[in-house]
KOLGULO-405860 format. One line per field, with one value per residue (C-alpha): residue in three letters; residue number from 1; x, y, z. Coordinates in nm, 4 decimals. Layout:
N
zami = [ALA;...] $
rovex = [NUM;...] $
u = [X;...] $
v = [Y;...] $
w = [Z;...] $
***
This chain:
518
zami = [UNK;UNK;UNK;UNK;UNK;UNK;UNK;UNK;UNK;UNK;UNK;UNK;UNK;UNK;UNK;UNK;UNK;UNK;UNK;UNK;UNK;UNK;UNK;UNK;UNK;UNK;UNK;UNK;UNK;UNK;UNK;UNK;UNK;UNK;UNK;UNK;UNK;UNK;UNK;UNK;UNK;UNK;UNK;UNK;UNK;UNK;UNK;UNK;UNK;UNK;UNK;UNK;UNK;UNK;UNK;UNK;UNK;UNK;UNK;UNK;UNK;UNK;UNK;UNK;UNK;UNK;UNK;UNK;UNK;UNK;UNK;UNK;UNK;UNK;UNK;UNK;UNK;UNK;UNK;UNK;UNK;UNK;UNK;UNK;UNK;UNK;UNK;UNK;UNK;UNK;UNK;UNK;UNK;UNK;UNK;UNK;UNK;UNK;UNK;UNK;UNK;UNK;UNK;UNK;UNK;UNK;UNK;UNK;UNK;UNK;UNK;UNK;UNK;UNK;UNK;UNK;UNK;UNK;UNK;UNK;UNK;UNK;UNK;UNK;UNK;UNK;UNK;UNK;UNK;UNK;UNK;UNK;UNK;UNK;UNK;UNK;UNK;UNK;UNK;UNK;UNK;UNK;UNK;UNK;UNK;UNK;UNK;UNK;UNK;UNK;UNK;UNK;UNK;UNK;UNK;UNK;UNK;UNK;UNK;UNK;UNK;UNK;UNK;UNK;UNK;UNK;UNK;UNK;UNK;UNK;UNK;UNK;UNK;UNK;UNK;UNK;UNK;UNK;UNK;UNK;UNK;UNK;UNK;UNK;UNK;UNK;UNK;UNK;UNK;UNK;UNK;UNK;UNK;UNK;UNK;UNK;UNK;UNK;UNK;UNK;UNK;UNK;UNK;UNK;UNK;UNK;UNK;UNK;UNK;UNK;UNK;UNK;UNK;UNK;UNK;UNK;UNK;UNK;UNK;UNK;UNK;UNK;UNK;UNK;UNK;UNK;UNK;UNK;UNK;UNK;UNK;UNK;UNK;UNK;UNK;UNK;UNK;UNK;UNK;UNK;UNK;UNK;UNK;UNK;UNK;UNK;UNK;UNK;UNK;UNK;UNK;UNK;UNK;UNK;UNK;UNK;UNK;UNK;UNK;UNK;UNK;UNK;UNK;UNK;UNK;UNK;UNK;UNK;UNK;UNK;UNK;UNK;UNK;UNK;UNK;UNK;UNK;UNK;UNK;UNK;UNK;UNK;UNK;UNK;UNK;UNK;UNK;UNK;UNK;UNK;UNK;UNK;UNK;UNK;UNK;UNK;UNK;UNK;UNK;UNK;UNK;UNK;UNK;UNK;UNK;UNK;UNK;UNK;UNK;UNK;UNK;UNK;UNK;UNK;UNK;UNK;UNK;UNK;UNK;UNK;UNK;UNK;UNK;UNK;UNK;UNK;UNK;UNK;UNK;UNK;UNK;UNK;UNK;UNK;UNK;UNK;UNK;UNK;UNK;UNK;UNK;UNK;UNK;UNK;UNK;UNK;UNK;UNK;UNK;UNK;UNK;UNK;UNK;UNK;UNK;UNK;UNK;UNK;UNK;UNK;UNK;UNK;UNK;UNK;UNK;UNK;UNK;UNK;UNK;UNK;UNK;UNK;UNK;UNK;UNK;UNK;UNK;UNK;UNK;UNK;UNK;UNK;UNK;UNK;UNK;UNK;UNK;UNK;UNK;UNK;UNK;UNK;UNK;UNK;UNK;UNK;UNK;UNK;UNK;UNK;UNK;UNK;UNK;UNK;UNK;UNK;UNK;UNK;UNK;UNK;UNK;UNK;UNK;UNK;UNK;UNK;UNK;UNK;UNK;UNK;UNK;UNK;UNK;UNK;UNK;UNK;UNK;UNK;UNK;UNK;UNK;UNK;UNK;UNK;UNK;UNK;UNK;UNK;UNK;UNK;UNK;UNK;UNK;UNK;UNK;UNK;UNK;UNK;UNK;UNK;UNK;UNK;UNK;UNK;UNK;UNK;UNK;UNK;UNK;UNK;UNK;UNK;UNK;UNK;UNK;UNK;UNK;UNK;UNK;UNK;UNK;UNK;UNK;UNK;UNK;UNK;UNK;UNK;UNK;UNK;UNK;UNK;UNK;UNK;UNK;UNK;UNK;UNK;UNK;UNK;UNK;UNK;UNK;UNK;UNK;UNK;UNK;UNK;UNK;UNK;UNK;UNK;UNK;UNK;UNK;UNK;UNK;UNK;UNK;UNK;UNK;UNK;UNK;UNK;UNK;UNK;UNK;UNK] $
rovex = [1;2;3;4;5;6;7;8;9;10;11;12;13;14;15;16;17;18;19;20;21;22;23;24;25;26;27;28;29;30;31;32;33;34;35;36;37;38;39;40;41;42;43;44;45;46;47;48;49;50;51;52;53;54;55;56;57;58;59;60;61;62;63;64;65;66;67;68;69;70;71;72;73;74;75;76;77;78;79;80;81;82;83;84;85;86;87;88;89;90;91;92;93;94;95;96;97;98;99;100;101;102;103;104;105;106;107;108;109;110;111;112;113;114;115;116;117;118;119;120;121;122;123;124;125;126;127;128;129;130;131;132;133;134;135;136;137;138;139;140;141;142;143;144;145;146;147;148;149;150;151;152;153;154;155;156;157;158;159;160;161;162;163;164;165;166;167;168;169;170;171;172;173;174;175;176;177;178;179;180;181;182;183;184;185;186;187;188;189;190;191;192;193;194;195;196;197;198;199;200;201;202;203;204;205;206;207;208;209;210;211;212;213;214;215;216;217;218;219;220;221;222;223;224;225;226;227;228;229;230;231;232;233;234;235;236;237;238;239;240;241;242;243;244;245;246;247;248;249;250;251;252;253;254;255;256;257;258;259;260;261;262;263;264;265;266;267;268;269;270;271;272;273;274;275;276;277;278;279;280;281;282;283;284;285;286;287;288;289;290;291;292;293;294;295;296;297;298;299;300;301;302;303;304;305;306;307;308;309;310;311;312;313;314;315;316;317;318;319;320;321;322;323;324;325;326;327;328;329;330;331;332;333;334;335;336;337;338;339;340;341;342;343;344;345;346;347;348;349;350;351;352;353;354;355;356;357;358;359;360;361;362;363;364;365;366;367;368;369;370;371;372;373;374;375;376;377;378;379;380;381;382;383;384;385;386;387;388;389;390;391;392;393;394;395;396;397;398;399;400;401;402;403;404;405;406;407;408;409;410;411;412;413;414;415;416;417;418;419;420;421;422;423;424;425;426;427;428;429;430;431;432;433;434;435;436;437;438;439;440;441;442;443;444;445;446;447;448;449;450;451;452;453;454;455;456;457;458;459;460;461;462;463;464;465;466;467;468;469;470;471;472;473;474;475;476;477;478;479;480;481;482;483;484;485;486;487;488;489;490;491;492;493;494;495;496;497;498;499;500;501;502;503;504;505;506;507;508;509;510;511;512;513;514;515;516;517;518] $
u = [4.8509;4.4749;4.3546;3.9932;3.8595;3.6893;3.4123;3.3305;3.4548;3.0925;2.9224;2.7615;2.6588;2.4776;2.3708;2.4965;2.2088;2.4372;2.6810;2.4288;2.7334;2.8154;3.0021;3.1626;3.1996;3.4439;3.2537;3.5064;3.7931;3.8939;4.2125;4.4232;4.7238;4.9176;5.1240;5.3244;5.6591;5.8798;5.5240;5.3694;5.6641;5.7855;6.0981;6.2120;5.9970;5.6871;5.3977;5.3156;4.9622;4.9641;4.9034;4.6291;4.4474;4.4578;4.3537;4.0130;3.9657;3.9455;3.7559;3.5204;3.4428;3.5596;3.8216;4.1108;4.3857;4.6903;4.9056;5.2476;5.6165;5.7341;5.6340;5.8592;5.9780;6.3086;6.5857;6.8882;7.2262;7.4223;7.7813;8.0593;8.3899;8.3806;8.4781;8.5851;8.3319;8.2340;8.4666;8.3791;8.1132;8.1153;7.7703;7.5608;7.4971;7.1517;6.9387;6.7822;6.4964;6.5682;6.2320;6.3194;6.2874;6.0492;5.7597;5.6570;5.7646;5.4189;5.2516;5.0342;5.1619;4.9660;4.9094;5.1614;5.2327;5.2644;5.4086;5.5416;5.9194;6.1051;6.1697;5.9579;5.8360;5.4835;5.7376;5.8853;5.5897;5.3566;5.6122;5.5826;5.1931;5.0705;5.3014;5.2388;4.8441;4.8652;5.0529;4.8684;4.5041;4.3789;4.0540;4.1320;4.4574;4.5509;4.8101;5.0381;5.2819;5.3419;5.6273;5.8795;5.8363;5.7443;6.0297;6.3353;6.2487;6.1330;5.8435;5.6160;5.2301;5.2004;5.4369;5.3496;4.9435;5.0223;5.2592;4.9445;4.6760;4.9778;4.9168;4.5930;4.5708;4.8490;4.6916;4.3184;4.4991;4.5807;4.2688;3.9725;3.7650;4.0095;3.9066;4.1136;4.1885;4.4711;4.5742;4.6911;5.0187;5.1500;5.3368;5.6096;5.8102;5.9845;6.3391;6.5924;6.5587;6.2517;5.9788;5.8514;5.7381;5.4345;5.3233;5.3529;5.1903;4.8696;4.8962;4.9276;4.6634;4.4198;4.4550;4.4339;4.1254;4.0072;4.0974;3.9765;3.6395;3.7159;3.9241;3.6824;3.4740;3.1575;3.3859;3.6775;3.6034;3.8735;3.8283;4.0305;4.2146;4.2374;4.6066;4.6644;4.4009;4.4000;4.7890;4.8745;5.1938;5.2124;5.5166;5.6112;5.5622;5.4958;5.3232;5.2095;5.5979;5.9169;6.1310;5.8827;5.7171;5.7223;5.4466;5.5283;5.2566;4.9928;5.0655;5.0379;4.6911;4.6225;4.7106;4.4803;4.1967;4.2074;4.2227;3.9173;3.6995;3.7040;3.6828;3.3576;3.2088;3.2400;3.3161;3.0410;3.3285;3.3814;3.1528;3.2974;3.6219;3.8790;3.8802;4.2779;4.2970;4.3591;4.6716;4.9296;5.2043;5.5156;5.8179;6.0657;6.4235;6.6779;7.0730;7.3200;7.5114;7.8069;7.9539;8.3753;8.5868;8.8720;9.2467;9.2807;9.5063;9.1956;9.1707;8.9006;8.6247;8.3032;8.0601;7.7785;7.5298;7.2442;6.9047;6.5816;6.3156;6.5875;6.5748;6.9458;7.1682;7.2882;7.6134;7.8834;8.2016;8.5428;8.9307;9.2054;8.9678;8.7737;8.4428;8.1916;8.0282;7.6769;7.4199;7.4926;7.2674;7.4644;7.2085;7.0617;7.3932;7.5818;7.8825;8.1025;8.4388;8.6302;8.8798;8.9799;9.2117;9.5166;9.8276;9.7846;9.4620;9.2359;8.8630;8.5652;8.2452;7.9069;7.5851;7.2254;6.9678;6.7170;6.3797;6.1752;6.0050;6.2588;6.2184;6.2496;6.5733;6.8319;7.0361;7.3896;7.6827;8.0334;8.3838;8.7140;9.0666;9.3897;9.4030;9.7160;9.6154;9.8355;9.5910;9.7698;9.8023;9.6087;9.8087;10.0430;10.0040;9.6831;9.5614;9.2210;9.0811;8.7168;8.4927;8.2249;7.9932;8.2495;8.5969;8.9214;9.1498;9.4916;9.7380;10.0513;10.0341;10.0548;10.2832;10.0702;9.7100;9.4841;9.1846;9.1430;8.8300;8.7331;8.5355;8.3350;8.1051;7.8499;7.9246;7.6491;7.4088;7.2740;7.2189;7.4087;7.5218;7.8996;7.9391;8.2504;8.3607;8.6494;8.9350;9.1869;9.4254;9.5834;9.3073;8.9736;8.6750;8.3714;8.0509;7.6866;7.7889;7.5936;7.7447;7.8481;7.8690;8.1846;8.2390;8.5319;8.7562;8.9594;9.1098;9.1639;9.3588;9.2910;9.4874;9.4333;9.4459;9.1753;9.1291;9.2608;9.2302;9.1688;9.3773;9.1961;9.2535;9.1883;8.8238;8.6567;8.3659;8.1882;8.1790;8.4763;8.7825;9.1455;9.2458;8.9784;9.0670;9.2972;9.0953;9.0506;8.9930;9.2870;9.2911;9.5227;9.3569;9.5573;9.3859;9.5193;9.8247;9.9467;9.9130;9.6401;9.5814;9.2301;9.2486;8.9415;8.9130;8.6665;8.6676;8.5017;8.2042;8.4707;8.7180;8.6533;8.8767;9.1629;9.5477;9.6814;10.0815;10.2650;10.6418;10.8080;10.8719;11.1069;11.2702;11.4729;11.5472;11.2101;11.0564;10.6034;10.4977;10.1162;9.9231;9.5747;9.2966;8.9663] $
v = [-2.1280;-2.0571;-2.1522;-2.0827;-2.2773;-2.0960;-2.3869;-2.2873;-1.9061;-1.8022;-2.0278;-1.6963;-1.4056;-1.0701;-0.7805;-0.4736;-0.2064;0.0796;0.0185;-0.1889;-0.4874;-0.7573;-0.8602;-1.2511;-1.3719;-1.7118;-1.9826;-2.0229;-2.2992;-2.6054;-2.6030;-2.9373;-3.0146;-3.3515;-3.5043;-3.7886;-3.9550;-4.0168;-4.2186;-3.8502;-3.6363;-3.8034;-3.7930;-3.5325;-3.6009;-3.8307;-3.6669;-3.7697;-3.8574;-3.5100;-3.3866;-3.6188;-3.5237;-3.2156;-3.2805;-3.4373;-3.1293;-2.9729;-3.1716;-3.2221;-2.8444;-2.8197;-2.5006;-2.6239;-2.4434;-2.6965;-2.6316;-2.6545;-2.5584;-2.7468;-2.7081;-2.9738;-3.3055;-3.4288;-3.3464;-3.5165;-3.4739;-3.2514;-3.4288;-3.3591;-3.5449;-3.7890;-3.6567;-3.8753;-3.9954;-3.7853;-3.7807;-4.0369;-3.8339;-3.5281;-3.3114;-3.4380;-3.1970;-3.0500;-3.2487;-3.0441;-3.1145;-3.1510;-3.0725;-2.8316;-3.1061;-3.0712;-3.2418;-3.4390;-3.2938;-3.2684;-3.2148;-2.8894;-2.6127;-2.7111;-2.6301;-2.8035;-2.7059;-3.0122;-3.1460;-3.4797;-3.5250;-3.8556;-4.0660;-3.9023;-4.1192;-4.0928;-4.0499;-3.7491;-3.5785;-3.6228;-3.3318;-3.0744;-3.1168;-2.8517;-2.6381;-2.6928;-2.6968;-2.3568;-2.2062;-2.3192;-2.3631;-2.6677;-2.7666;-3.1241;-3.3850;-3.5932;-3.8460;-4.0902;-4.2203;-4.5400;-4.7503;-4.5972;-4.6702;-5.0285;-5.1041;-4.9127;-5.0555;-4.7524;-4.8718;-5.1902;-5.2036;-5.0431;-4.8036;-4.6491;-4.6812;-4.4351;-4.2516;-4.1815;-4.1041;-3.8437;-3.6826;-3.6628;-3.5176;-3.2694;-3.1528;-3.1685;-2.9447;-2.6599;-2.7025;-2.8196;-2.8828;-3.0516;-3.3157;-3.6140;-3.9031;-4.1160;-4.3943;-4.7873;-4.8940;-5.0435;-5.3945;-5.3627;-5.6697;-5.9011;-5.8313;-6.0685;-6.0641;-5.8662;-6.1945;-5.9995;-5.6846;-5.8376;-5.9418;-5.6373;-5.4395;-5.6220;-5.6121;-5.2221;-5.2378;-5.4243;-5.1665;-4.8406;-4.9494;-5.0318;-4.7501;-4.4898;-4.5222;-4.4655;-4.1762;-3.9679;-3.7009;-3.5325;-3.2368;-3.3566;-3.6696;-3.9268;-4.1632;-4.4110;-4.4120;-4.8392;-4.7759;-5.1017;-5.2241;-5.0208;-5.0703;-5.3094;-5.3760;-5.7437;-5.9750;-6.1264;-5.8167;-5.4158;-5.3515;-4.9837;-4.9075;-4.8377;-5.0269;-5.2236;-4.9630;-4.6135;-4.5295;-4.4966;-4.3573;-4.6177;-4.6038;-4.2395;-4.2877;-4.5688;-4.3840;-4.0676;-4.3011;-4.4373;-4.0275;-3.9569;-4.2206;-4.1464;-3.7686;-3.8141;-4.0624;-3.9641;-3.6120;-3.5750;-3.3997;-3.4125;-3.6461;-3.9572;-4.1157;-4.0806;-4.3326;-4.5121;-4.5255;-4.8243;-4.6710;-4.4589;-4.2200;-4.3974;-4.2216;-4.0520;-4.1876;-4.0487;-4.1892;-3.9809;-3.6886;-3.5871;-3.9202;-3.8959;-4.1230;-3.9278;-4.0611;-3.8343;-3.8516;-3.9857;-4.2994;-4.3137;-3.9915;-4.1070;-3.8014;-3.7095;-3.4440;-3.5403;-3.7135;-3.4971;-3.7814;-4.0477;-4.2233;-4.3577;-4.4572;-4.8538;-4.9757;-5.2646;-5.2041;-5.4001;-5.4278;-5.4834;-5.6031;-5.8833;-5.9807;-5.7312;-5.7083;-5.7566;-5.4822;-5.2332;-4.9771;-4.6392;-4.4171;-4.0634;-3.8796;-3.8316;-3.9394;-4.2236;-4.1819;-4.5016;-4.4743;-4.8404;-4.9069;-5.0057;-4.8420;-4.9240;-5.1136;-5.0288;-4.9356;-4.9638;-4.8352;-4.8776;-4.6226;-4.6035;-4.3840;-4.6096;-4.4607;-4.6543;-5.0132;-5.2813;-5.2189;-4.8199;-4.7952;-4.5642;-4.6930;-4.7788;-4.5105;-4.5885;-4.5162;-4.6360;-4.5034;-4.6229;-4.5544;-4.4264;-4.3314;-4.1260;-4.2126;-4.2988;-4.7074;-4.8267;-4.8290;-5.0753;-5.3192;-5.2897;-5.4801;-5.5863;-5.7243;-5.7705;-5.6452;-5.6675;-5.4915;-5.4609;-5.4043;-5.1740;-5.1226;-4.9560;-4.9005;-4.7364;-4.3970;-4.2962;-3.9809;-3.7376;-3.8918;-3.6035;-3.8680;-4.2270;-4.4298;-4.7476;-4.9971;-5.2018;-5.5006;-5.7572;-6.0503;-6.2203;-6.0375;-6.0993;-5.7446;-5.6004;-5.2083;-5.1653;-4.8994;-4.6286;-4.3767;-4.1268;-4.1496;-3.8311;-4.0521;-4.4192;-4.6015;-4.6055;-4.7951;-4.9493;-5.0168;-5.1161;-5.4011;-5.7602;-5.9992;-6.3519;-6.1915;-6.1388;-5.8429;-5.7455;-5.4754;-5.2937;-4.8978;-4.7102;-4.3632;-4.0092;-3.7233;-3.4017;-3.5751;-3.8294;-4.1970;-4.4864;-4.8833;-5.0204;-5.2377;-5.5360;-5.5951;-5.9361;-6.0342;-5.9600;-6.1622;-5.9282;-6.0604;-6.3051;-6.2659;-6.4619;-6.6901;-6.9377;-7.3364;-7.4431;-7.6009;-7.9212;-8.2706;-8.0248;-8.1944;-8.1048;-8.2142;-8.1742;-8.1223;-8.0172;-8.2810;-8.0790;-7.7781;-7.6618;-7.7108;-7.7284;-7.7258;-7.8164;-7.7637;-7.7850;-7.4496;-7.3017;-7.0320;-6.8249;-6.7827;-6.4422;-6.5956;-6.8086;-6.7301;-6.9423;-7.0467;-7.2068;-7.2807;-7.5498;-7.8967;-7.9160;-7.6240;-7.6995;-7.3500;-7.2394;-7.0902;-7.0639;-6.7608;-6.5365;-6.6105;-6.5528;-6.4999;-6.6653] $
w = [2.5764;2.4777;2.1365;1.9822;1.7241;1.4425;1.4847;1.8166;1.8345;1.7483;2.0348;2.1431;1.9495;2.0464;1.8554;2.0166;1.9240;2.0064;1.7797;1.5400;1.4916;1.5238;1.8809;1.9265;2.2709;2.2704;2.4843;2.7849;2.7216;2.9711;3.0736;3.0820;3.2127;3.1035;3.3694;3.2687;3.2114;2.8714;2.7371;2.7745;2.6847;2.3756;2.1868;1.8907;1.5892;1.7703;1.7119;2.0588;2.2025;2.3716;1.9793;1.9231;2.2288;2.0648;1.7520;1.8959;2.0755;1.7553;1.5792;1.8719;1.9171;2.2334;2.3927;2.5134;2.6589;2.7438;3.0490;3.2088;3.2137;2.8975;2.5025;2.3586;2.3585;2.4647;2.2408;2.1804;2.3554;2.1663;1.9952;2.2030;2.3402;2.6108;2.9259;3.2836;3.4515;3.7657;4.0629;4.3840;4.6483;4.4277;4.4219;4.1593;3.8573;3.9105;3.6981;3.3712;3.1903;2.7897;2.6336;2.3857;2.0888;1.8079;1.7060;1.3689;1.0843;0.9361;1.2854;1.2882;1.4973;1.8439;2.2233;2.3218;2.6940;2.9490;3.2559;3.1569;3.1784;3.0889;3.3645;3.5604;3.9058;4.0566;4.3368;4.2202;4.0674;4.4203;4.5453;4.2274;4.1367;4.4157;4.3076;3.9327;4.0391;4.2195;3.8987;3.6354;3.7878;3.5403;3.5258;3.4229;3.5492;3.3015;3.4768;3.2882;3.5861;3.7340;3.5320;3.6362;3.9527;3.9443;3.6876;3.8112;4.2142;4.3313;4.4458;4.4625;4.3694;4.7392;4.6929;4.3720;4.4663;4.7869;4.5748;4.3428;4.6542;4.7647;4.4322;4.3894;4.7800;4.7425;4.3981;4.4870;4.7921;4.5368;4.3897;4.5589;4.2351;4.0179;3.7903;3.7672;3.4696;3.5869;3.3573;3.4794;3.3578;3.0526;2.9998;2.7754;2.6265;2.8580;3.0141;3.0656;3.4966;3.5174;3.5652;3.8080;3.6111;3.4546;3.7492;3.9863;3.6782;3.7309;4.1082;4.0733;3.8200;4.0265;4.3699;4.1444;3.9614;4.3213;4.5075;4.2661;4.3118;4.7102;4.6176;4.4035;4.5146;4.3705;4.4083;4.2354;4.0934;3.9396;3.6216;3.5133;3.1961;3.0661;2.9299;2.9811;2.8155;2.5315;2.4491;2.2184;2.3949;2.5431;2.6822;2.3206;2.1101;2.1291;1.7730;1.9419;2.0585;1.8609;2.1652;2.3777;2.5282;2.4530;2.1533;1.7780;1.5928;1.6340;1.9805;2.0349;1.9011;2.1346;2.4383;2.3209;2.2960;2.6054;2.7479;2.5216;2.5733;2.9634;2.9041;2.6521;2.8703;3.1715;3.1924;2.8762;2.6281;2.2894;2.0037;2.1346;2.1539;1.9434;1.6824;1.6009;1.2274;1.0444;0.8750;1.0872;0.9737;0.9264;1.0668;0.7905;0.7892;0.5866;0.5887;0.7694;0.5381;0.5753;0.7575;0.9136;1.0231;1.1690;1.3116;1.6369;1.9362;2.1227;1.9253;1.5974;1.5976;1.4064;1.2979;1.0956;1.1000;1.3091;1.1422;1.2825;1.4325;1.4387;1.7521;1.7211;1.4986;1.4354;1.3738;1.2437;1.2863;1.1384;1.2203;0.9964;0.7283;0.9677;0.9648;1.0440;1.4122;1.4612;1.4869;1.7630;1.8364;1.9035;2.0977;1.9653;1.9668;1.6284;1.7575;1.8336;1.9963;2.0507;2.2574;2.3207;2.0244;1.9613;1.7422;1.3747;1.3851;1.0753;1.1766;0.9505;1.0529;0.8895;1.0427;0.9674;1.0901;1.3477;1.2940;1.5497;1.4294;1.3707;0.9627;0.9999;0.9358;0.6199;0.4094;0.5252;0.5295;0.5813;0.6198;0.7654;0.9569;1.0954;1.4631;1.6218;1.9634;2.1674;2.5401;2.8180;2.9383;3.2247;3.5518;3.6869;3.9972;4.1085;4.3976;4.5003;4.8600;4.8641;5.1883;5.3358;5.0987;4.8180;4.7424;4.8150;4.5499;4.5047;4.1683;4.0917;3.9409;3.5725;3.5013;3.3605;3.5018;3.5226;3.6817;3.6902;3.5627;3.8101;3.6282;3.7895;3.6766;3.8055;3.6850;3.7730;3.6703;3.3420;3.1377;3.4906;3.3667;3.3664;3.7011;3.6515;3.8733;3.8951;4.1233;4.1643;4.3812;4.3580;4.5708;4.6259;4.8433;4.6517;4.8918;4.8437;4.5834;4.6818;4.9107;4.7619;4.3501;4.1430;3.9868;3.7154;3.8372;3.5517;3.5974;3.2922;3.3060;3.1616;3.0556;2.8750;2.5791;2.7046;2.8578;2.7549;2.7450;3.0685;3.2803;3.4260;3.7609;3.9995;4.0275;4.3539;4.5642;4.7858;5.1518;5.1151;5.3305;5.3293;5.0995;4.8979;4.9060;4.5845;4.2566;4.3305;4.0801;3.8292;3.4593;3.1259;2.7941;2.5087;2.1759;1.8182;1.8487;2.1615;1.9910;2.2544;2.6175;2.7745;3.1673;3.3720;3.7683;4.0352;4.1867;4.5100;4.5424;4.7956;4.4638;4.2944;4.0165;3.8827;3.7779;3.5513;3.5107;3.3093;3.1793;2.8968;3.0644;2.7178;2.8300;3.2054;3.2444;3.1563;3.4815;3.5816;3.4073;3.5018;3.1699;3.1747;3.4635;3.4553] $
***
């Protein structure tokens, strides 16, 4: 998309004597092409620092035309019912870019084109830049890539640096003259696990700021962009992102300066950098209207009509008149289907609109409902046997099982993501797990009228085979006047878990019952 400015549409002006009038010729625009991740492409009502780029094109006098294949930013997921998870080894669903979100509400109508995609890898994007290159024909690269790779183990600081050099080549290859900015990377604020984040951010920050020099041309020279630097985003707190890392407003003007000042003094553009105000936009945040909680033959259906810029909504929830639950954050969809209750439990729900910054946040909204589900139970008799590199599993059927749902959990691995896959049969074959952890097994069943609560299954340890040595150094502690038992063991690393029995010594007839698994 071109735009002219009026400041700058009259650069050039020429007196035609034929015609004795006036005639305007625009001064010839750059053209600039974003390519970045979800820091670039932003979320339904940012402003985004794509817009502020813009803006001190503007008010530096300078044409711009922005290019790419997207205009927006990601939307949210539309509200719908939850559906079985996808089927073991089937195709996966060709991946679709959501970027037909909106912008600030008060954001001028802009040039908004990019190339910047959440989630987007240096790895992924080294492939689609010639092509992207060849269409669009930038004059400037503007690259925002890197964390991705480094944080979901794509790639190390090796990796993602000759991820980057295959970008530049394969780009500079569509366009010999291209002019490059690529920015370093980000921290964000620690995760639990991730020690090592930190540290291979400055390791990749050190070799780009090296090899960049080595990798510019006086063809098609390369600049780099001190995100890092420039980010007020640190290990103990993120004051320029809504979730310890991507931008809220006073990050999206961060990130532009760090653009501007390279692009003013180095490729001689604009009046100077862009200057971050003191005072940012703060983000609107209205409650939720027209809030439901519906009974349905799914279990308890929570809506309400979605809340433009919100980037989730947060949640307590209550049974049978309990104690509220701590603050849960829902995600950006304005829905909640629980399925997992039980006949004749009372659910109360509070929801507020999330807005970004810890203290951007609506007022409360709430409601309440008396479940009676009508999902199917979890199947019967299900056997585990762990493997080499997992676990095989087998369960009786359910009548009326359309699919079943196989749970599976790492146990020990703190903030480990609960795995689920769908099984059209009675057994199934889990591989890839690591050797020597536990992981939960549970199978929960769906029918046309949905899924239902799980049934947990026998633990498994990946890697062990036959039977683990008893508990040894087995104690009873009663406590309460013998009201409750507390039973301590010395277990082995080969167990994936323990049974426990139990009968009435008062009772002679009273035979060892299965209680509960540990």
């Amino acid at each position: 998309m071109l735009v002219y400015f009026p400041s700058i549409l009259a650069a050039v002006l020429a007196l035609s004597q034929s015609s004795k009038a006036w005639t305007i010729y625009p001064r010839a625009s750059i053209k600039v092409m974003v390519v970045g991740d979800s820091i670039s492409h932003g979320l339904e009502g940012d402003y985004t620092w794509r817009y502020r780029l813009w803006q001190w094109f503007q008010s530096s006098g300078v044409a711009v035309d922005f290019a790419g294949p997207y205009i927006g930013t990601q939307q949210p997921n539309e509200a719908a019912a939850p559906s079985p998870p996808a089927l073991q080894n089937a195709p996966a669903p060709p991946s679709i870019v959501r970027s037909s979100g909106g912008y600030a509400a008060d954001a001028s109508s802009f040039d908004s084109d990019h190339f910047a995609v959440w989630g987007r890898q240096v790895a992924q994007a080294k492939g689609l830049i010639n092509g992207m290159v060849k269409t669009y024909q930038p004059d400037y690269l503007l690259v925002e890539l890197g964390f991705n790779d480094l944080g979901w183990f794509i790639s190390g600081p090796d990796g993602t640096l000759a991820s980057m050099k295959t970008l530049v080549d394969n780009a500079r290859a569509a366009k010999p003259d291209l002019k490059f900015v690529i920015a370093n990377v980000p921290y964000r604020t620690h995760i639990g696990g991730r020690d090592d984040l930190p540290i291979i951010t400055d390791q990749y920050n050190a070799l780009l700021a090296d090899a960049i020099p080595k990798w510019s041309t006086s063809t098609s020279p390369i600049k780099l962009a001190k995100f890092r630097e420039n980010y007020s985003c640190e290990l103990d707190a993120c004051p320029a992102g809504h979730d310890g890392l991507h931008p809220n407003a006073l990050g999206e003007y961060q990130i532009a300066h760090a653009f501007t000042q390279v692009l003013h003094d180095d490729y001689g553009l604009g009046n100077g950098a862009l200057t971050v105000p003191a005072t940012v936009p703060t983000r609107p945040c209205p409650a939720p209207l027209n809030f439901k909680v519906t009974s349905a033959a799914s279990g308890i259906v929570v809506t309400w009509d979605k809340v433009y810029g919100a980037f989730g909504y947060q949640a307590r929830t209550q049974t049978n008149g309990g104690a509220w639950s701590d603050i849960a954050l829902w995600g950006s969809t304005p829905r909640n289907d629980n399925t997992w209750v039980v006949d004749g439990e009372s659910l109360g729900y509070m929801v507020r609109s999330f807005c970004g910054d810890p203290d951007i946040t609506s007022d409360w909204v709430s409601g309440s409902a008396v479940a009676h589900p009508q999902t199917p139970p979890g199947p019967s008799n299900i056997v585990t046997h762990a493997t080499a590199d997992g676990y095989q599993v087998s369960w009786d059927p359910v009548v009326g099982a359309t699919s079943y749902d196989l749970i599976t959990w790492d146990q020990d691995t703190p903030g480990s993501y609960i795995g689920e896959v769908g099984i059209e049969g009675t057994s199934a074959t889990i591989s890839h797990l690591e050797p020597g952890h536990h992981y939960l097994v549970a199978v929960a069943t769906w029918t046309s009228v949905g899924g239902g609560l799980p049934r947990i299954a026998n633990s498994v340890r990946v890697g062990s085979s036959g039977a683990p040595p008893p508990p040894s150094d087995f104690r009873v502690l009663t406590v309460n006047e013998g009201a409750t038992v507390h039973m301590k063991w010395t277990g082995s690393d080969a167990a994936s878990g323990y049974n426990v029995w139990s009968r009435n010594i008062n009772n002679a007839s009273d035979t060892l019952k299965k209680g509960q698994s540990t």
